[in-house]
N, C-alpha and C positions, 0 to 999 in steps of 0.2 A: 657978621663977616664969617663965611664959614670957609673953615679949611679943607685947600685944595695937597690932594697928593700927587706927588711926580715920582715917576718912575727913570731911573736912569740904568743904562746898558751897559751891562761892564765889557771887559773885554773879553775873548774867548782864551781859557787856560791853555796852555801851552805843555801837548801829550810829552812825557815821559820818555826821553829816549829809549830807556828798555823796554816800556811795552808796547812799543812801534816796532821793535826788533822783533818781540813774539808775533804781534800778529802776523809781518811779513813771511817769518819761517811755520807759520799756524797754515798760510796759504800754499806755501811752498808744496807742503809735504800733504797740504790737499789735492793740490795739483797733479802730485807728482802718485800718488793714490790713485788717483782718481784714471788717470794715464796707465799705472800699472793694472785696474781694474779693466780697462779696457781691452786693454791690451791681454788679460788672461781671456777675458769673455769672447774676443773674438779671434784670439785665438784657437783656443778649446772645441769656441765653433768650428772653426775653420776644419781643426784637426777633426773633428766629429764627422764633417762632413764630407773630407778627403780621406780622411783613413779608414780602412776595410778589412775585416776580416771573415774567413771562409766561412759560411752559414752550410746546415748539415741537418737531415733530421736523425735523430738520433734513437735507434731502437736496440732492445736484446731481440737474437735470436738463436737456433740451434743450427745443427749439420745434419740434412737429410739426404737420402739419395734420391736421385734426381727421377727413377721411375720408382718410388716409395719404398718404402720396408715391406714385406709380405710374411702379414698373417699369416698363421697355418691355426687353426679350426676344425671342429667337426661335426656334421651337421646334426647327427645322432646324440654322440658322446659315445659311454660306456666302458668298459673295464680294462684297464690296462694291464697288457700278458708280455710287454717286452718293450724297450727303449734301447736307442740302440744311437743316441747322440750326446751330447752335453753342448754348455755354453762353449763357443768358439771352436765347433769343428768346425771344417768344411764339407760341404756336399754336394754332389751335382744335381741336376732335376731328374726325379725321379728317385731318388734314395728313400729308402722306407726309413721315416725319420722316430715314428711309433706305430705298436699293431695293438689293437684292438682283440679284446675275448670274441671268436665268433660263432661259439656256442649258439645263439639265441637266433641269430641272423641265418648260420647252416640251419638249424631246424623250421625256420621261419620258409626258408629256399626250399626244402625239402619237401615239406608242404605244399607249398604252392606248384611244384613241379609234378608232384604223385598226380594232383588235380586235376591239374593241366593234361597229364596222361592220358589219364581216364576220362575227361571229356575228348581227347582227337581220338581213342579209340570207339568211344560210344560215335562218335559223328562219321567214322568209318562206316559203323554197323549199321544205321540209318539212313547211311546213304546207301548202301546196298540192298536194306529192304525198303526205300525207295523204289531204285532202279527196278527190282521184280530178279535180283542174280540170287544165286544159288550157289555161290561162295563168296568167301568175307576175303576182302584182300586192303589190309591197314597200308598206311602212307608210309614213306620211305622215313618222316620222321619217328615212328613206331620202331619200325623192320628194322635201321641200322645201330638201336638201341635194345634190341632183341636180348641182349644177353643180361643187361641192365633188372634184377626180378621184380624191381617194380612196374617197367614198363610191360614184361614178359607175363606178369600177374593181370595187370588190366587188361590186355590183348586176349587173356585167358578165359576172361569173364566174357569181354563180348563177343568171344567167338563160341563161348556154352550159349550165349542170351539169345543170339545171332541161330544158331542150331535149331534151339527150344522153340524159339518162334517161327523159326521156318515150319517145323515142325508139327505144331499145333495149327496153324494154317492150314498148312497140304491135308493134315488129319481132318479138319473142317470141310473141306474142299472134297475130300473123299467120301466123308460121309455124305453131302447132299448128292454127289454122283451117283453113290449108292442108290440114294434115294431115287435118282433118276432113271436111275434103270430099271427097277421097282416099279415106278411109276409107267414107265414104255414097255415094260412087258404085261402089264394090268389093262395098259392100253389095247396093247396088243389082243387079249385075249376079249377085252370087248370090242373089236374093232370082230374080231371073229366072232360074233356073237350077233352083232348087229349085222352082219352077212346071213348069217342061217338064219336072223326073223325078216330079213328081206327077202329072202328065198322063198319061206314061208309064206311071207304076207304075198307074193305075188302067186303062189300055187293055189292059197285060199280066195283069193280074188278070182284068181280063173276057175275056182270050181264055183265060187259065187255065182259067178257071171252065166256058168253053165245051170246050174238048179232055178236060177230067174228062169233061165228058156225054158227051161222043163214045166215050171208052174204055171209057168203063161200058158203049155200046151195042157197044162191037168196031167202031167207023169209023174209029178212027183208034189210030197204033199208039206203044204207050209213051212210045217216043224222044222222038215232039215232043213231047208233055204234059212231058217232064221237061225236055227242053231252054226249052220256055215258063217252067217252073218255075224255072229257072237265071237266065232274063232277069231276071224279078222279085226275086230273088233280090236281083242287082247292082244292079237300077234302086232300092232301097230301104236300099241300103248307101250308095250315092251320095246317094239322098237323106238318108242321114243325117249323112254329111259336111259336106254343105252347109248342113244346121242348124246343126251344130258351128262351121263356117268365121264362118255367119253373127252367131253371138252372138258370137265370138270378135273380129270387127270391130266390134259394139255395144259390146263391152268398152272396147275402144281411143278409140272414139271419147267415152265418158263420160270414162275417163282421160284423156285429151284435154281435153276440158272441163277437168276438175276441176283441171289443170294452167293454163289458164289463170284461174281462180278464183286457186287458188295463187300467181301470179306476184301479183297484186293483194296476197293475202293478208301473202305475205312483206314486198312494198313497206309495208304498214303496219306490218305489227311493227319492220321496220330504220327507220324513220322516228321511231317512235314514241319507240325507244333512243334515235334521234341527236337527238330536238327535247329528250326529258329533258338530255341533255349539251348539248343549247345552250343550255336555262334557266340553267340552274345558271354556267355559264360567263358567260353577259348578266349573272348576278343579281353576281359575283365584277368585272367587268371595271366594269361599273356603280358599287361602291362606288370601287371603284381611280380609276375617271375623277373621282369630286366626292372623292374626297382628293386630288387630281394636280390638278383645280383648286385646293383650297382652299390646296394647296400654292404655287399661282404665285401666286395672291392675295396671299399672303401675304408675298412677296415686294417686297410695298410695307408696307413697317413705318411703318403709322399713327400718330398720335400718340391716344392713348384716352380722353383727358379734352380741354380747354380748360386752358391755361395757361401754366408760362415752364418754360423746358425747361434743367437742369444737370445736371452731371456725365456731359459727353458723353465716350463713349471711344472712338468713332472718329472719326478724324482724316483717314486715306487709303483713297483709291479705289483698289481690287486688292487691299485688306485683308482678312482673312477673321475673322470671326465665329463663336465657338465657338456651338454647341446648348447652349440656356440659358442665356448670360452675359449677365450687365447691359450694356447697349446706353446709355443714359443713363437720367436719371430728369427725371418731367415734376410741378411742385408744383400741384396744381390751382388752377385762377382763382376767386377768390370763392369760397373755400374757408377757415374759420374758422381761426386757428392755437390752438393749447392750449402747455402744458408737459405733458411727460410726465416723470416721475421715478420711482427703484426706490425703494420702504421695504423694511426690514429687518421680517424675520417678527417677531422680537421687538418691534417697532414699532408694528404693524400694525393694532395691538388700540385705541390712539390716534388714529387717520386712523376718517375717515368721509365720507361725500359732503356736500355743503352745507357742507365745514368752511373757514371762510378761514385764506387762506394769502398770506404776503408771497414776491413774485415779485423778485426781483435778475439784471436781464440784465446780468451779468457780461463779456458780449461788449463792453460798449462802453469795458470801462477802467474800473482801480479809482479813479480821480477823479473820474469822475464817472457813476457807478454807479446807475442809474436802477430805484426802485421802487415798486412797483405793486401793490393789492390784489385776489387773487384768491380763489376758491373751488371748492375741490376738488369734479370733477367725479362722477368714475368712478373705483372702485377695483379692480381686478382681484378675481374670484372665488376665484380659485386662486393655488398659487406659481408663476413665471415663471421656468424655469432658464437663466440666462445660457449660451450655447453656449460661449461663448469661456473664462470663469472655473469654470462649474460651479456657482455660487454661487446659490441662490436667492432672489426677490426679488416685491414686491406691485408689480404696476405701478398708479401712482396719475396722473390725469389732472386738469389744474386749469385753469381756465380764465382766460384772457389778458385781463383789463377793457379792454371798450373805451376806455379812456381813454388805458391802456399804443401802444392801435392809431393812434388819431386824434396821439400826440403821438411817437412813433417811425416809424409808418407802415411803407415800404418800406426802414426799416434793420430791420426785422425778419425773417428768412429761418431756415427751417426748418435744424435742426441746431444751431443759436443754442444756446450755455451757459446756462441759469440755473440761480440758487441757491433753493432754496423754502426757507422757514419755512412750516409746517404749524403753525398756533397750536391747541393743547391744551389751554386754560385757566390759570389760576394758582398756585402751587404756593409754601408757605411754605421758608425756607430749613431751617427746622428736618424739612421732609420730605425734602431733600436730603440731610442728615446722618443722618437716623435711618436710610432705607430700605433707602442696601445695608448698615448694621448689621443691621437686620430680616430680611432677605433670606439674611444670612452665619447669622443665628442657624436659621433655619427649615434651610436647607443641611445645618447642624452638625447639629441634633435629628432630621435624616431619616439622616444615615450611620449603617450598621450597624455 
């Protein structure tokens, strides 16, 4: 007989008043959690998503004038003989703001001008033994400079040179005339020469002719007939000599001629050469001389605008001046001022022209910190690469209210710090917190 076990069910105990109470106020205050959590989150949201505040891009920048500050430079440099400004004078355009030593530049001019002289007076002389004249007559640029001894020295020269050559010419030309004449009186007197053996040879001939008849009759005997025939003979050799001689002097005398032709002929071809080589040399010495002025000219450093002149960097006379360096800068007069500021390329896309913007001239102290509203004028087309960082930037220009003008005035000076706000419109806070999650997610779903 084996033993069976039974199981019996007791009753279910009967919870604790008390701790039916906790759990109740355990749920309560879950509840009531749980509701107030609610209630903050969608709240929070709510307010995140209604509530707005003014979005701005926020850059430094300075106070320029609106048609730039102007350099003053030089192109040369050189030694400084007078100053005749400091920081914060004014000057009109045109003030000689510093002069230059022009020692080097006057002798430089001086030079180039003697040059210049003395080739328009040689290209006078050459153009007149040229032409074939027989007096030298220099340009009115010479002649109303007459008194000048350097021009009156080179006019000097080529009117000896001018003489001399005429001179030795005509003396050329004289001598073969000579010769010509020489030669037409030699002519002459064979031309008389060869008459009298023509004379001759026709008397000898007719007593020829008569001793033939005689011989043929037996009156007269051989010998003479042959000796007549001998005379003739010679008198017609002779004459032909003297034809020979004769053109042989007409030769000389053409060559003759054509030799004084020739003397002409050369003088224009060597003229011709050297007036080519004085163009060319007037055309070279001509630009030389108006940059040798424009060089001493410039030797008075004008001021180029109307205005107040800073950041002078000479100080002493004897001082030298590099080619190209900043000499001071001049801010022009009645001359608008702006702010200029860089945006960031990522920025950029927020900025526009017409947009206002809060101006903070930071220059005057953060107690009392004065601002002013502006409107962005001009935005750069392109990036702007800082030389100094590398860094690229939009330049944005905004302009200065005349109200910032009339109530700050002449504490306002270019280079001036401000701070711009560039207002962008309103932007909920809930777009602050969503966008660079938005941004991070779009990021993540583009990596490969």
């Amino acid at each position: 007989m084996s033993d069976t076990s039974s199981f019996v069910l007791a009753p279910p105990k009967k919870e604790h008043p008390h701790k039916a109470s906790i759990r109740t106020g355990l749920r309560r205050h879950l509840l009531i959690g749980g509701l107030a959590f609610c209630t903050l989150v969608f709240g929070l949201g709510g307010m995140a998503a209604t509530l707005s505040f003014s979005s701005a891009v926020v850059t430094g920048g300075r106070l320029v004038v609106s048609s730039n500050v102007k350099r003053v430079q030089h192109v040369e440099g050189g030694t400084v003989v007078e100053i005749n400004v400091k920081d914060g004078d004014h000057v009109e355009a045109g003030d000689i703001l510093v002069r230059l030593d022009p020692t080097m530049a006057a002798a430089n001019l001086a030079i180039v001008s003697k040059g210049l002289d003395e080739e328009l007076a040689r290209r006078a002389r050459l153009q007149a033994e040229r032409s074939g004249a027989t007096e030298l007559t220099f340009p009115d640029a010479l002649t109303s400079r007459e008194s000048v001894p350097e021009v009156a020295e080179a006019m000097s020269i080529e009117k000896r040179a001018f003489e001399l050559r005429l001179a030795a010419r005509d003396g050329q030309k004289e001598q073969l005339r000579k010769k010509i004449a020489e030669l037409e009186q030699q002519l002459v007197g064979v031309k008389a020469q060869e008459d009298a053996v023509t004379r001759q040879i026709d008397l000898t001939t007719d007593e020829v002719k008569g001793l033939r008849e005689l011989r043929d009759k037996d009156l007269v005997g051989t010998d003479r007939m042959v000796d007549a025939e001998r005379r003739l003979a010679q008198l017609e050799g002779q004459h032909g000599q003297l034809v020979a001689s004769a053109a042989q002097i007409g030769a000389e005398v053409a060559q003759a001629e054509l030799q004084i032709l020739q003397i002409d002929q050369d003088v224009r071809s060597e003229v011709s050469r050297e007036l080519a080589d004085a163009g060319s040399k007037i055309n070279e010495l001509t630009e030389r001389k108006i940059a040798a002025e424009d060089q001493l000219k410039r030797l008075d450093i004008r001021a180029p605008i109307s205005g107040t002149v800073y950041q002078v960097a000479v100080h002493t006379v004897g001082g030298v001046i590099a080619r190209g360096e900043q000499i001071m800068l001049v801010v022009p007069e009645k001359d608008l001022l702006v702010v200029e500021a860089p945006v960031k390329p990522r920025e950029v896309d927020r900025v526009h022209p017409q947009q206002e913007a809060v101006l903070r001239f930071t220059g005057f102290g953060s107690r009392n910190t004065p601002e002013y509203e502006g409107k962005v004028e001009t935005v750069s087309p392109d990036v702007v690469i800082d030389e100094r960082t590398g860094q690229g930037y939009y330049r944005v220009r905004v302009t200065v209210p005349q109200k910032a003008l009339d109530d700050l005035g002449a504490k306002l000076v270019p280079g001036m710090p401000v701070e711009v706000f560039i207002s962008t419109g309103d932007r909920t806070v809930l777009s602050y917190l969503v966008r660079p999650l938005g941004d991070q997610i779009m990021h993540t779903f583009r990596e490969r």
